[in-house]
N, CA, C and O atoms as a CHARMM CRD file, in Angstrom:
* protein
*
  360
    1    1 UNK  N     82.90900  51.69400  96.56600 PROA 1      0.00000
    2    1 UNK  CA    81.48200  51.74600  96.75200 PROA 1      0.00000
    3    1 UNK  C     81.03900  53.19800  96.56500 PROA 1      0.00000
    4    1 UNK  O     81.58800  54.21300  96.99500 PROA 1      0.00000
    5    2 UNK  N     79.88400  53.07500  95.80300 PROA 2      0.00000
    6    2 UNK  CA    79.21100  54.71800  95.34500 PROA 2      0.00000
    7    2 UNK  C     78.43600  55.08500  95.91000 PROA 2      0.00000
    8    2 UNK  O     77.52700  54.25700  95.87600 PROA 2      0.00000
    9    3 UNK  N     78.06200  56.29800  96.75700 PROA 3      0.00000
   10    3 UNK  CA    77.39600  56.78500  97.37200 PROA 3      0.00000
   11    3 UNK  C     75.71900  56.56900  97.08400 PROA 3      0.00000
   12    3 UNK  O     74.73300  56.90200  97.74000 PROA 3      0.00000
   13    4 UNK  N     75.88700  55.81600  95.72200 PROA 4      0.00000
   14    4 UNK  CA    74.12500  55.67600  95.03900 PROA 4      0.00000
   15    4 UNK  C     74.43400  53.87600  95.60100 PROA 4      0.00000
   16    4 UNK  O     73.78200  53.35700  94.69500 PROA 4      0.00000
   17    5 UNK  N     74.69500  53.26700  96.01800 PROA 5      0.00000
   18    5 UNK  CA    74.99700  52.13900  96.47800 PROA 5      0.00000
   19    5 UNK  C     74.44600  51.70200  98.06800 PROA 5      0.00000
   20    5 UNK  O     74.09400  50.64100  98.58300 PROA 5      0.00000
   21    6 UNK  N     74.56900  53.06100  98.51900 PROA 6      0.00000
   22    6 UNK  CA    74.54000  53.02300  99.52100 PROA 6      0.00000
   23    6 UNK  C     72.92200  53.89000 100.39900 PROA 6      0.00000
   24    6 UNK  O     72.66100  54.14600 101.57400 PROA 6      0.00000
   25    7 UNK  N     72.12400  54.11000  98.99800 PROA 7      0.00000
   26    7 UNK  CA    70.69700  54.25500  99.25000 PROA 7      0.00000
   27    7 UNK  C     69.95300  53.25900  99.38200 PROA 7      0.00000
   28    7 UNK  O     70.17500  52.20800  98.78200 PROA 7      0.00000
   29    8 UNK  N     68.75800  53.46500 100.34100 PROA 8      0.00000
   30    8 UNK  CA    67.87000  52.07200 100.32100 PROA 8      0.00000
   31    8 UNK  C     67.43900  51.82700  98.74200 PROA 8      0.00000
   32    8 UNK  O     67.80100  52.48900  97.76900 PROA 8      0.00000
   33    9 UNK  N     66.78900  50.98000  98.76900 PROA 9      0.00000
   34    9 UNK  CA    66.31900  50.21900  96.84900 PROA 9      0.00000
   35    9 UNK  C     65.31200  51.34300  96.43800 PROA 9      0.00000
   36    9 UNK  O     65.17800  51.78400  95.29600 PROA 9      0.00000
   37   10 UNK  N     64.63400  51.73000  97.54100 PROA 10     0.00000
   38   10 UNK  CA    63.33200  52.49900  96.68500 PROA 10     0.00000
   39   10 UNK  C     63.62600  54.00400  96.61200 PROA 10     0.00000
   40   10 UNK  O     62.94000  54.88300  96.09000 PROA 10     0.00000
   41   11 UNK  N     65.16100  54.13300  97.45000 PROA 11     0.00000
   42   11 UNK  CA    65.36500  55.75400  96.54100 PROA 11     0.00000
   43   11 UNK  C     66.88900  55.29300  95.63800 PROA 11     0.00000
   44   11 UNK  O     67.45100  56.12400  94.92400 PROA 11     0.00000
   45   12 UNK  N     67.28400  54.23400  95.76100 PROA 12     0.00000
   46   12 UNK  CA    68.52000  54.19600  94.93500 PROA 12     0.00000
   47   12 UNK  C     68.13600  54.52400  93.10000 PROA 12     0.00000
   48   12 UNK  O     69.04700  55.04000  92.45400 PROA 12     0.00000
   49   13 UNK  N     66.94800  54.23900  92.44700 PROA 13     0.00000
   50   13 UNK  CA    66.27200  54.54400  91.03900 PROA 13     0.00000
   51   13 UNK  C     65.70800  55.81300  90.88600 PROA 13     0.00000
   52   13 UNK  O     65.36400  56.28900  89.80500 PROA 13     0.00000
   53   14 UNK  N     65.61600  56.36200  91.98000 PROA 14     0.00000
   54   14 UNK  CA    65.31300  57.98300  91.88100 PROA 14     0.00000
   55   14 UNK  C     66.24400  58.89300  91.12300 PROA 14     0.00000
   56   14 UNK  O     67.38800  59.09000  91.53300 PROA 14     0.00000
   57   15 UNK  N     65.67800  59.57100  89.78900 PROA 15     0.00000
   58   15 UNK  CA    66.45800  60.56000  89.53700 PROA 15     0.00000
   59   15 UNK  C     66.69400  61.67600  90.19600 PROA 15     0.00000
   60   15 UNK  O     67.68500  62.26200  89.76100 PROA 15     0.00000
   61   16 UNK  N     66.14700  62.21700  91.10800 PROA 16     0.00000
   62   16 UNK  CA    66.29600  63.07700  92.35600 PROA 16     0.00000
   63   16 UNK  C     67.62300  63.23800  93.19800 PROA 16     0.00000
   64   16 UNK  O     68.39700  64.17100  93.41100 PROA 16     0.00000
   65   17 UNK  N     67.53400  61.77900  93.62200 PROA 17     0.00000
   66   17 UNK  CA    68.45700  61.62500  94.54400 PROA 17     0.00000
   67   17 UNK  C     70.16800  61.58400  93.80300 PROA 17     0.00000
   68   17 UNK  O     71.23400  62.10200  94.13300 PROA 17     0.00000
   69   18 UNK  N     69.70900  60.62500  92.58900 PROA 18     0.00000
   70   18 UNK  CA    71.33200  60.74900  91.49900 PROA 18     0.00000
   71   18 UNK  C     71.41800  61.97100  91.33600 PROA 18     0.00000
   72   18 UNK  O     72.62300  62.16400  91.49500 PROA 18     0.00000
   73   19 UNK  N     70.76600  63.33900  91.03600 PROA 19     0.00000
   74   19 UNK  CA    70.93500  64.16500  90.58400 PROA 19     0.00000
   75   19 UNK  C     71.83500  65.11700  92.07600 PROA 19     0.00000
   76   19 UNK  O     72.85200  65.80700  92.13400 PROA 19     0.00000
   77   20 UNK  N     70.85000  64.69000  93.04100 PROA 20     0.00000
   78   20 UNK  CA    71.35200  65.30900  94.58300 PROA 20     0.00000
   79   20 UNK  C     73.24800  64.52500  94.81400 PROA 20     0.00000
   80   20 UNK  O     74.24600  65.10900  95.23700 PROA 20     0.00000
   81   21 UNK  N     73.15100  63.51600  94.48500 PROA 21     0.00000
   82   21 UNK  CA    74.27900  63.10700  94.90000 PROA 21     0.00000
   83   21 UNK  C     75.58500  63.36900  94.06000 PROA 21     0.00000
   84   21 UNK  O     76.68100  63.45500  94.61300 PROA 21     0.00000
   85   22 UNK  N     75.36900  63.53000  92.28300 PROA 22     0.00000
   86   22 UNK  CA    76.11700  64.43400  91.54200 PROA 22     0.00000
   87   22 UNK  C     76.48000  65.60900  91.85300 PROA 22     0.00000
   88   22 UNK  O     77.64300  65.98100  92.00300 PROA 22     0.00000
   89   23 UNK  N     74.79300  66.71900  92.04900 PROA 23     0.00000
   90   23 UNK  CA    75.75300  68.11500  92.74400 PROA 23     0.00000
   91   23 UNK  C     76.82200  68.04500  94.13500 PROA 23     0.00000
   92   23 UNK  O     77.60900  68.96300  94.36600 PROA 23     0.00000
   93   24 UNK  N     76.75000  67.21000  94.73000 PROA 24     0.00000
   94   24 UNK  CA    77.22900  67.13500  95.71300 PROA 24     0.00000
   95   24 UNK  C     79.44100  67.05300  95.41300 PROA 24     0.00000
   96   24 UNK  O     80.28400  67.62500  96.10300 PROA 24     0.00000
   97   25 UNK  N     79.65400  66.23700  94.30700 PROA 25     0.00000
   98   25 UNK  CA    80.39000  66.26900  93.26000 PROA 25     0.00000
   99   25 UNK  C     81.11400  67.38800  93.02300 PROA 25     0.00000
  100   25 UNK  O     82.10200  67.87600  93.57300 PROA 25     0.00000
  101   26 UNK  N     80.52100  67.66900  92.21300 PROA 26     0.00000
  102   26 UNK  CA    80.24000  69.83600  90.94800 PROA 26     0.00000
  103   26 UNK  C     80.67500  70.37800  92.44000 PROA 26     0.00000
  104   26 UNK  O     81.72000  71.02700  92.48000 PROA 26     0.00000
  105   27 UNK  N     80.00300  70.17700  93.60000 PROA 27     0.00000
  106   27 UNK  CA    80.02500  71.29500  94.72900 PROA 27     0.00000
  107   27 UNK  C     81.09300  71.06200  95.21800 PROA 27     0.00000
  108   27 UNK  O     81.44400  72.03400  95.88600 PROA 27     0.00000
  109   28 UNK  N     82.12500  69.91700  95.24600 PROA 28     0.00000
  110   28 UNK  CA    83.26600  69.70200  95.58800 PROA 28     0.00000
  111   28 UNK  C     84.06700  70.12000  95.16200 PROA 28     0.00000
  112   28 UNK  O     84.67600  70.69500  96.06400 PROA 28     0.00000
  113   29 UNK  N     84.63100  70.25900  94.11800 PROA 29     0.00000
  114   29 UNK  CA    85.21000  70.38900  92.42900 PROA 29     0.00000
  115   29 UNK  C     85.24800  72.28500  92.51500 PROA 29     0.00000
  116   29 UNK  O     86.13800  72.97600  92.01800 PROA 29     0.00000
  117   30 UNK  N     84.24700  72.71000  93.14200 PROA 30     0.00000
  118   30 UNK  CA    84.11600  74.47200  92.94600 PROA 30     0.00000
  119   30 UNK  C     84.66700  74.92000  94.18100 PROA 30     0.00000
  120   30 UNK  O     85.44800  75.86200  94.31500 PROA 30     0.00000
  121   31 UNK  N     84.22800  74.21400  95.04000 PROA 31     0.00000
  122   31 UNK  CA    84.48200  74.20000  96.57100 PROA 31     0.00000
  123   31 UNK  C     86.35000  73.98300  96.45600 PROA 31     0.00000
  124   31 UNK  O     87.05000  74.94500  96.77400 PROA 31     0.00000
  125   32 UNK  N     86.79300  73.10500  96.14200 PROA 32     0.00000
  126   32 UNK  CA    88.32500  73.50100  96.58100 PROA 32     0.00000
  127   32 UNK  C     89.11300  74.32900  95.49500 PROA 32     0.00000
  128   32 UNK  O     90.31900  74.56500  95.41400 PROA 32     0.00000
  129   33 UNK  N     88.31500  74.60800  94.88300 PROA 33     0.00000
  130   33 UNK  CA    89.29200  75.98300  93.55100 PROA 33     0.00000
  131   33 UNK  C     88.78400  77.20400  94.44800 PROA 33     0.00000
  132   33 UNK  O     89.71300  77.86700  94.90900 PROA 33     0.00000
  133   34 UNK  N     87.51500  77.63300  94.78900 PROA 34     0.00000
  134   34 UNK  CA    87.25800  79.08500  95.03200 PROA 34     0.00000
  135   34 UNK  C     87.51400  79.33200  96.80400 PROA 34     0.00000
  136   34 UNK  O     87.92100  80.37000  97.32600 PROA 34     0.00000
  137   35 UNK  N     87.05900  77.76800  97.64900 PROA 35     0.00000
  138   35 UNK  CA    87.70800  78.44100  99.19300 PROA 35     0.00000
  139   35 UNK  C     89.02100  78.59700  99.36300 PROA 35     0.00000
  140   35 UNK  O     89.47000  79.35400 100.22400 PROA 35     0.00000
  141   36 UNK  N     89.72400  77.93800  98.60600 PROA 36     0.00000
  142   36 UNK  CA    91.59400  78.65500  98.64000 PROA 36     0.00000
  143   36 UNK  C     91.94000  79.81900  98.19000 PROA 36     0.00000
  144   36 UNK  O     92.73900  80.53800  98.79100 PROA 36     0.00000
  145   37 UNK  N     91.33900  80.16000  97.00400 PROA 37     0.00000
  146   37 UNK  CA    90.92100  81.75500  96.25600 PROA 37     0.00000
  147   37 UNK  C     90.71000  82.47700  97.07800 PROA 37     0.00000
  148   37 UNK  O     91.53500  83.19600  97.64300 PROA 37     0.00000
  149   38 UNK  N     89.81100  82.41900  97.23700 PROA 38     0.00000
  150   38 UNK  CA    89.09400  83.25400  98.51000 PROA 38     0.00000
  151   38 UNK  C     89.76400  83.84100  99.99800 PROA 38     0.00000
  152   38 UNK  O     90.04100  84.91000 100.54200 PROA 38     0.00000
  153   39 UNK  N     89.81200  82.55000 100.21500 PROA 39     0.00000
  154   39 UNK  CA    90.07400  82.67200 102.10800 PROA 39     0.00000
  155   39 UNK  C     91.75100  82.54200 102.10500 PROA 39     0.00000
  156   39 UNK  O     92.30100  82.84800 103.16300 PROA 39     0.00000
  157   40 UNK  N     92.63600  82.09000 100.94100 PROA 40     0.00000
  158   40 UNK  CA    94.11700  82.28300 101.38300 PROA 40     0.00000
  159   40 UNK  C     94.85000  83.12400  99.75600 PROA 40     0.00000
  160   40 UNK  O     95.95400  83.62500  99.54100 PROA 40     0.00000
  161   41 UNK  N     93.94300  82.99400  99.11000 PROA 41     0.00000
  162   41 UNK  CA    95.47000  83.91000  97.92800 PROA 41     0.00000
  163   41 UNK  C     95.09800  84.80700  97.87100 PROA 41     0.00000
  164   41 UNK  O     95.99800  85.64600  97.84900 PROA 41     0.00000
  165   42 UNK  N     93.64600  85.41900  97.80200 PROA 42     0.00000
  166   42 UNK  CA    93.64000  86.68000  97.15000 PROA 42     0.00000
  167   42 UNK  C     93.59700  87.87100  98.38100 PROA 42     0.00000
  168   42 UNK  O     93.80500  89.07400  98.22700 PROA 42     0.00000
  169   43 UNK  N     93.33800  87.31700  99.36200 PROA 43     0.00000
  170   43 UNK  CA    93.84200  88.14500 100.66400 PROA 43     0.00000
  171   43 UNK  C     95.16900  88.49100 100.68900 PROA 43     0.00000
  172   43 UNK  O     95.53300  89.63000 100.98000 PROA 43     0.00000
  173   44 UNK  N     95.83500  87.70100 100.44000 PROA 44     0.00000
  174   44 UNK  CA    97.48400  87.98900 100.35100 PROA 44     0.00000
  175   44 UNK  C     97.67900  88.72500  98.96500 PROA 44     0.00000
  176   44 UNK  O     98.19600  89.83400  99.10200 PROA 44     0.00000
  177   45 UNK  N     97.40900  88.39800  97.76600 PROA 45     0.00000
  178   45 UNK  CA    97.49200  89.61900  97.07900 PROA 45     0.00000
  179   45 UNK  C     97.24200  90.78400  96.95700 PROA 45     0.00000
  180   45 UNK  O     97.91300  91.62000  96.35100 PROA 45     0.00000
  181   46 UNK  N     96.14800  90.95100  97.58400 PROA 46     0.00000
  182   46 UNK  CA    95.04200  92.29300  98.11800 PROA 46     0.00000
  183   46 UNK  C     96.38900  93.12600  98.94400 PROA 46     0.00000
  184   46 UNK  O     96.92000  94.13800  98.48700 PROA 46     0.00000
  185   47 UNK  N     96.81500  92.41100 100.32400 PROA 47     0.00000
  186   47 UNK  CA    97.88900  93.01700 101.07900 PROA 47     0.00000
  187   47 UNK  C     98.56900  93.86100 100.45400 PROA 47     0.00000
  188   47 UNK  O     98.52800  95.08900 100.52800 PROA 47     0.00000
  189   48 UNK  N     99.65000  92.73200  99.39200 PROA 48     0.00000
  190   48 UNK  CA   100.65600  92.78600  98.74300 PROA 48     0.00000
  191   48 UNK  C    100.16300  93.85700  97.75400 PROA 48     0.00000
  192   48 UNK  O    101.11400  94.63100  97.64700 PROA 48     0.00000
  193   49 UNK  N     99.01900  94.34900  96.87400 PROA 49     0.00000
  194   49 UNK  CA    99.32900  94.81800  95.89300 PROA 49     0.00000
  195   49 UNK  C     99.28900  96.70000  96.53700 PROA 49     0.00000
  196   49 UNK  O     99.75900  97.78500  96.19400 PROA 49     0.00000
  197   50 UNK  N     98.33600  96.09000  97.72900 PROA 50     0.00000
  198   50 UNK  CA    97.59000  97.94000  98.21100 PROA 50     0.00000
  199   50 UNK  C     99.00800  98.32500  99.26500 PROA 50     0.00000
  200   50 UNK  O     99.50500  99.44900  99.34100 PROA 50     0.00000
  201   51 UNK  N     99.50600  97.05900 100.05000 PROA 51     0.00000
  202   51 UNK  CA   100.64500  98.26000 100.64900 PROA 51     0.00000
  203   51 UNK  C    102.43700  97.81400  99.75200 PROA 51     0.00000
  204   51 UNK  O    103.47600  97.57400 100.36800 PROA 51     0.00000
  205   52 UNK  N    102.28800  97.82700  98.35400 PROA 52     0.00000
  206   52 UNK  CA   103.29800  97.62900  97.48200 PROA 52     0.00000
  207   52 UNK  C    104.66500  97.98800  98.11300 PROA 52     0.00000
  208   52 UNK  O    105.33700  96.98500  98.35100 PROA 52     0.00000
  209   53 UNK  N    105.21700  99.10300  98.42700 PROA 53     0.00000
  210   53 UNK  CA   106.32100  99.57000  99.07200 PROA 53     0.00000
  211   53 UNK  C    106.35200  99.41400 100.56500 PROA 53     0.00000
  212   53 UNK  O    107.42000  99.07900 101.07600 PROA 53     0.00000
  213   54 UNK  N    105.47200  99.58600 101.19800 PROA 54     0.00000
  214   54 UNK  CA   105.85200  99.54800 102.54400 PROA 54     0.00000
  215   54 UNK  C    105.76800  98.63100 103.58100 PROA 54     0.00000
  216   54 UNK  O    105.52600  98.83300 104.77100 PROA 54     0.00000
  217   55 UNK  N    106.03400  97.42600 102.88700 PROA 55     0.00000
  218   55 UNK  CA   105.65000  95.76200 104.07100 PROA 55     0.00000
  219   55 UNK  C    107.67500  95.40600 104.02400 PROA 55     0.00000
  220   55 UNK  O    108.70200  95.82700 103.49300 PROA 55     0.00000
  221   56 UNK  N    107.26200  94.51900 104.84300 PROA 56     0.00000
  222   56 UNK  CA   108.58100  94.04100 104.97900 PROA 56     0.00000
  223   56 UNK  C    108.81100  92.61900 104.40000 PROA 56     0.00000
  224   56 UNK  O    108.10300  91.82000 103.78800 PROA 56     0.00000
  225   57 UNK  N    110.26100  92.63300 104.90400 PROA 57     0.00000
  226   57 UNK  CA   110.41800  91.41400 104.07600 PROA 57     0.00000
  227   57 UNK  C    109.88700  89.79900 104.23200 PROA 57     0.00000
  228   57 UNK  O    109.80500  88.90000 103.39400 PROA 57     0.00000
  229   58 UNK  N    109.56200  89.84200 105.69700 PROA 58     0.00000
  230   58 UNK  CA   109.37000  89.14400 106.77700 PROA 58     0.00000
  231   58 UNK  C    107.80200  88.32900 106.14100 PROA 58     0.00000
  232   58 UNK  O    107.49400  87.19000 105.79100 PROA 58     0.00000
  233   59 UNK  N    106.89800  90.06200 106.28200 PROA 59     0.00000
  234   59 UNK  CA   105.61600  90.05800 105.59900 PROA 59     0.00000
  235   59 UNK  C    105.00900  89.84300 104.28200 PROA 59     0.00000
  236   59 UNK  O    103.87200  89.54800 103.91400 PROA 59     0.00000
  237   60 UNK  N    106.29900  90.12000 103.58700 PROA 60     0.00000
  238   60 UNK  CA   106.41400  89.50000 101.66200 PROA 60     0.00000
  239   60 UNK  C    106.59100  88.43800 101.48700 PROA 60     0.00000
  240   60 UNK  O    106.07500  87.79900 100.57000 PROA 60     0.00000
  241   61 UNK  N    107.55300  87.88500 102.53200 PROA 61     0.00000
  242   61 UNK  CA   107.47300  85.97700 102.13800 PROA 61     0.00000
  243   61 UNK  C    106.72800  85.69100 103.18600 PROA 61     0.00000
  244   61 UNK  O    106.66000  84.48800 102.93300 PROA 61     0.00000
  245   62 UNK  N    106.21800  85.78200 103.98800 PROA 62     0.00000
  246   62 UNK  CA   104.56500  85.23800 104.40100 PROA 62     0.00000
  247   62 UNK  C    103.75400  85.42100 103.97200 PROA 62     0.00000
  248   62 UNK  O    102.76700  84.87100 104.46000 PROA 62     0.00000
  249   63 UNK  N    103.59400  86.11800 103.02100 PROA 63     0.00000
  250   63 UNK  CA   102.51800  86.51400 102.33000 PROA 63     0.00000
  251   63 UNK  C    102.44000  85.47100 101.05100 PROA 63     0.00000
  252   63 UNK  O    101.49600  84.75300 100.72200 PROA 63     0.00000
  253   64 UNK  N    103.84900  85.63300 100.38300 PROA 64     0.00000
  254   64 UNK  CA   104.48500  84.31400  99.06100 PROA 64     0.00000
  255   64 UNK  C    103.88400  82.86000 100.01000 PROA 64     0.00000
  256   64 UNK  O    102.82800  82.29000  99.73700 PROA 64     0.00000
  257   65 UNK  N    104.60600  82.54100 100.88900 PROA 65     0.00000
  258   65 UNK  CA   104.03300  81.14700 100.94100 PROA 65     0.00000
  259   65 UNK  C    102.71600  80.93900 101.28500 PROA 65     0.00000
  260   65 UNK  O    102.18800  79.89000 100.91500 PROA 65     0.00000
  261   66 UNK  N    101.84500  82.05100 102.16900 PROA 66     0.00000
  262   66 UNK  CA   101.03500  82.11000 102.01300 PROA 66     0.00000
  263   66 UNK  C     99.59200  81.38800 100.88900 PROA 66     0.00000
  264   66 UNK  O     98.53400  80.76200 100.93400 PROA 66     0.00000
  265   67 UNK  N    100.60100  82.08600  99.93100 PROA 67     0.00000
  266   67 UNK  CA   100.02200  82.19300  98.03300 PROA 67     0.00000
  267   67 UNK  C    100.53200  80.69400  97.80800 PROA 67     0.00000
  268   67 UNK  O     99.75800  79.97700  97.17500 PROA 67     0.00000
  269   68 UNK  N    101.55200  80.21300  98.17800 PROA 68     0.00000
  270   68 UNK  CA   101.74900  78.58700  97.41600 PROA 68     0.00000
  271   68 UNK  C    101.20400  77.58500  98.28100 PROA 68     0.00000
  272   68 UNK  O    100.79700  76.64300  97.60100 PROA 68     0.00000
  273   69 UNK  N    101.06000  77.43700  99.31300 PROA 69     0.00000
  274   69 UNK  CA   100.26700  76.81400 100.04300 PROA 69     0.00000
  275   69 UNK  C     98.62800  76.56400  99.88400 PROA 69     0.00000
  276   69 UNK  O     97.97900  75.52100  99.96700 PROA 69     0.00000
  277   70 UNK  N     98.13600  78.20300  99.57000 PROA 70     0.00000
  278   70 UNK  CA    96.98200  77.97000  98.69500 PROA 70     0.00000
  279   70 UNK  C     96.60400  77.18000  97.52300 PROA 70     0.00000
  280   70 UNK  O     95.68100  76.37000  97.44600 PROA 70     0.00000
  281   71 UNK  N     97.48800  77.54400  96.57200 PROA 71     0.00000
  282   71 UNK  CA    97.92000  76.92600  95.40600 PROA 71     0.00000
  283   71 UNK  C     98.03600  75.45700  95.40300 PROA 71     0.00000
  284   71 UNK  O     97.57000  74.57500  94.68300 PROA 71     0.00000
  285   72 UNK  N     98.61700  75.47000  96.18500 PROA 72     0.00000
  286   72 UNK  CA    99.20000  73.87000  96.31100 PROA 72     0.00000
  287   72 UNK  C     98.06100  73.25400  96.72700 PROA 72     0.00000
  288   72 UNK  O     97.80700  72.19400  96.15600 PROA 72     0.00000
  289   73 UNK  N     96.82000  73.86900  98.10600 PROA 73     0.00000
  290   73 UNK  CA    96.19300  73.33600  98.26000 PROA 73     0.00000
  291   73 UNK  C     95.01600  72.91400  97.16700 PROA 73     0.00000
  292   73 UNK  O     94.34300  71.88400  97.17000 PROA 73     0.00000
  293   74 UNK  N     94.98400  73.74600  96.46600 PROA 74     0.00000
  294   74 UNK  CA    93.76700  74.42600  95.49000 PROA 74     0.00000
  295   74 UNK  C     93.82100  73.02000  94.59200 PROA 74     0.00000
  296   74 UNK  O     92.87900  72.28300  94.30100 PROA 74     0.00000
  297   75 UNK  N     95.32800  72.88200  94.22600 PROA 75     0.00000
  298   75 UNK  CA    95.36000  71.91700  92.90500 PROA 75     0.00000
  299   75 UNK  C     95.46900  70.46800  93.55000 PROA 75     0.00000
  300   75 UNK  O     95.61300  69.50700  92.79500 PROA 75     0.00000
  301   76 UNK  N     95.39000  70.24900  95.19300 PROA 76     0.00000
  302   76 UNK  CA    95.14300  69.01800  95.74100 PROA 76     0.00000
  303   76 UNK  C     93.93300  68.75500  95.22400 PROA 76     0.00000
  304   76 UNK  O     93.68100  67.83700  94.44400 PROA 76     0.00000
  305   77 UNK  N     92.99500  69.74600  95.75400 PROA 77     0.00000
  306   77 UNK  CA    91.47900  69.58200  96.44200 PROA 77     0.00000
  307   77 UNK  C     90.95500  69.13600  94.75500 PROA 77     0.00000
  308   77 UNK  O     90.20200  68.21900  94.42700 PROA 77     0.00000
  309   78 UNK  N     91.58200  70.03800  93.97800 PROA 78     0.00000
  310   78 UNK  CA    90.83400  70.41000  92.63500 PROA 78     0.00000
  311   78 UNK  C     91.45500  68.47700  91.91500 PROA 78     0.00000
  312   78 UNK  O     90.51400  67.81000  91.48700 PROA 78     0.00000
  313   79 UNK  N     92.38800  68.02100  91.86700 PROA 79     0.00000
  314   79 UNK  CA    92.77800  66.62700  91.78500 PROA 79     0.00000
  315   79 UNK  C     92.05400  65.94900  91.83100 PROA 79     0.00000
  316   79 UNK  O     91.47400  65.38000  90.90600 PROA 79     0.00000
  317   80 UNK  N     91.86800  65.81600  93.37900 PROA 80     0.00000
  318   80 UNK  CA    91.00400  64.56800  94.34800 PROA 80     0.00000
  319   80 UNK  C     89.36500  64.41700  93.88500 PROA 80     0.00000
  320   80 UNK  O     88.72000  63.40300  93.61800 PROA 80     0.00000
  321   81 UNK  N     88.91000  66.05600  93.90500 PROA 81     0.00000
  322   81 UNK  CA    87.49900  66.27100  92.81500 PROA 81     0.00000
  323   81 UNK  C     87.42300  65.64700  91.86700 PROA 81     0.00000
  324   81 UNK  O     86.57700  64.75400  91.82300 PROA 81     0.00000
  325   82 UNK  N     88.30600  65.89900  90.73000 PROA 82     0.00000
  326   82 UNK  CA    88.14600  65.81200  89.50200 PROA 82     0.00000
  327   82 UNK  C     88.12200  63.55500  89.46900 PROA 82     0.00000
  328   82 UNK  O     87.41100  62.69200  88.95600 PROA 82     0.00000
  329   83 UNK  N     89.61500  63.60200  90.53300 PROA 83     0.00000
  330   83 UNK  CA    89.19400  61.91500  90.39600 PROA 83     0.00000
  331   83 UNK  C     88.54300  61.25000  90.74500 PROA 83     0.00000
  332   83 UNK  O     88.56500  60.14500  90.20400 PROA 83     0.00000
  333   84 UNK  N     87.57900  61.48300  91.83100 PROA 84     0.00000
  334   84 UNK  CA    86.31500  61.16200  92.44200 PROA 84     0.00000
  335   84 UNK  C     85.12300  61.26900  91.73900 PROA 84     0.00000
  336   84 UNK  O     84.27100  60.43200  92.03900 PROA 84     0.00000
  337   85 UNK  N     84.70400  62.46300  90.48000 PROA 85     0.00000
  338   85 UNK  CA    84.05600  62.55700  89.35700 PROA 85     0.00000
  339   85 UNK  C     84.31600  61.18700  88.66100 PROA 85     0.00000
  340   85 UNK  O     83.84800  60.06600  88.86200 PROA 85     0.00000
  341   86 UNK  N     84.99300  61.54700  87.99800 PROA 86     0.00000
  342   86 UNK  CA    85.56100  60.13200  86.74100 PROA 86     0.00000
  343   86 UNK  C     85.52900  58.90200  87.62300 PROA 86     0.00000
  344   86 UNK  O     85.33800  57.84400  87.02300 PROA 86     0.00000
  345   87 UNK  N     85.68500  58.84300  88.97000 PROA 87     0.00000
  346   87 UNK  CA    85.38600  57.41400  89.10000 PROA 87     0.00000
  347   87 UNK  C     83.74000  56.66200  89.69500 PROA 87     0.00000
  348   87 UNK  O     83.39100  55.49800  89.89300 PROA 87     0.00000
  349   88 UNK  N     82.96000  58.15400  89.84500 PROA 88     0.00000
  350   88 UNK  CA    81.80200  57.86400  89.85600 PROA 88     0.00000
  351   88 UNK  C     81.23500  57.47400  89.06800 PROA 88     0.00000
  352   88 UNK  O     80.50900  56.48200  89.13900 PROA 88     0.00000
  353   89 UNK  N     81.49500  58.42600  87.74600 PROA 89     0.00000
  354   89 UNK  CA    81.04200  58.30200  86.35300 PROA 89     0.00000
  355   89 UNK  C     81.58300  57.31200  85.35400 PROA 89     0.00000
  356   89 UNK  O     81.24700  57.32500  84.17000 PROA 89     0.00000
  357   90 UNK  N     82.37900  56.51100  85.84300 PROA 90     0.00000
  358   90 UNK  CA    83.07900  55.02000  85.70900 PROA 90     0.00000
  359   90 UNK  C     82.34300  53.53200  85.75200 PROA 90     0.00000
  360   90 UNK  O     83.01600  52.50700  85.63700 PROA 90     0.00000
């Protein structure tokens, strides 16, 4: 069931509201590529690149999984988007 399914009749024909309920979509789709960017890899690269020699080892692979966990999350979120698109637009 599609979220345009689930408007009363006299806004379900609104181009307004299809258009509101698409960005909502797009905003998903950007939303899990750039808040993992953001808030978990590039903080850890930032660390990693400015104190290069002097972290430990402890702090280098927390920092690494850090970075794949992001990753990993990034290409969940970015998945689940992309198949939730195509099956709207289905």
């Amino acid at each position: 069931m599609s979220l345009e399914e689930l408007l009363p009749a006299h806004r379900a024909k609104s181009r307004a509201w299809s258009i509101f309920i698409r960005t909502g979509l797009v905003m998903s789709l950007v939303g899990s590529l750039l808040t993992m960017l953001v808030t978990l890899i590039l903080p850890c690269v930032c660390f990693l690149s400015i104190l290069k020699g002097n972290i430990t080892r402890f702090q280098g692979s927390f920092c690494v999984l850090i970075i794949i966990v992001g990753v990993m999350s990034s290409a969940i979120g970015t998945y689940m988007s992309i198949s939730e698109i195509i099956h709207q637009l289905s």
